[in-house]
C-alpha positions in Angstrom: -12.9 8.6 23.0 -15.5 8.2 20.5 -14.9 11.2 18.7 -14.3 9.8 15.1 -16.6 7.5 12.9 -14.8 5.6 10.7 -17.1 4.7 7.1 -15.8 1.4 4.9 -16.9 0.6 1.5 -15.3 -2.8 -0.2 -15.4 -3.8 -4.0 -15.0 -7.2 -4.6 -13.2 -6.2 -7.8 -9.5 -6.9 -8.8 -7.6 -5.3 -6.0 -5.8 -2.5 -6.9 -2.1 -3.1 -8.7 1.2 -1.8 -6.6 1.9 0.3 -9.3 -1.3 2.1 -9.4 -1.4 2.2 -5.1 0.5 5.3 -4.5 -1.0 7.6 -7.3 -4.1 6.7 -6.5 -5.4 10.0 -5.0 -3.7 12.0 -7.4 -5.6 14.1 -9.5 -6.2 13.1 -13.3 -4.4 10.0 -12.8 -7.4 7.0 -14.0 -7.5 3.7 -15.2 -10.5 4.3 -16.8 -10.6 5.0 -20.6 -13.2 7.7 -19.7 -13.5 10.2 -17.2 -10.9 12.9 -15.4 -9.4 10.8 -12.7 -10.8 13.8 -10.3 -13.1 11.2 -8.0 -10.8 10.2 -5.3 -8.7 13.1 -5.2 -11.6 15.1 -4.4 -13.0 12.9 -2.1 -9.5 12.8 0.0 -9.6 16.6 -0.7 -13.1 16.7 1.3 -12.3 14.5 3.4 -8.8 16.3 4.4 -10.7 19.6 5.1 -13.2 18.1 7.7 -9.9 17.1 9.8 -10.4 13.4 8.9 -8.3 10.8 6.5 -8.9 8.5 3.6 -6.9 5.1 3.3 -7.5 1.9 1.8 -6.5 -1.8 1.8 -6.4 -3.9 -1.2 -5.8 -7.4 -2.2 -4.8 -8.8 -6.2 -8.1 -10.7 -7.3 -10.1 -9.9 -3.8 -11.0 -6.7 -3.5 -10.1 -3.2 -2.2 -11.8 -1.7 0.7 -11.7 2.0 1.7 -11.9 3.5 4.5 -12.6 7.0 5.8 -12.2 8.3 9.1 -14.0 11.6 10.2 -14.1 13.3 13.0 -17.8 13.8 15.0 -18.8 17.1 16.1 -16.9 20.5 16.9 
């Protein structure tokens, strides 16, 4: 049924490298010379806890686009 809504938000940066891919969502781990690394780890953290699941799709030199599924109401 429709229980879940399911939020996308693309970049049209430089895709995200296959190397970087699976750590992603790990905490501390950036590409950034600043900052903790702590964004998308919490975010799948959040997202884990409301019963719903973070993902993404990613192309070199396109773009990356994330997705988040949640679940609607009790």
């Amino acid at each position: 049924g429709n229980d879940h809504v399911i939020i996308s938000i693309r970049d049209n940066g430089e895709g995200i490298p296959p190397e970087t891919q699976e750590r992603i969502f790990i905490p501390n781990f950036t590409t950034k010379s600043s900052g903790t690394g702590l964004g998308l780890a919490m975010c799948k953290g959040i997202v884990e806890q409301a019963r719903g699941s973070i993902w993404f799709e990613t192309e070199q030199g396109k773009g990356t686009t994330f997705f988040i599924e949640l679940p609607i109401g009790g």
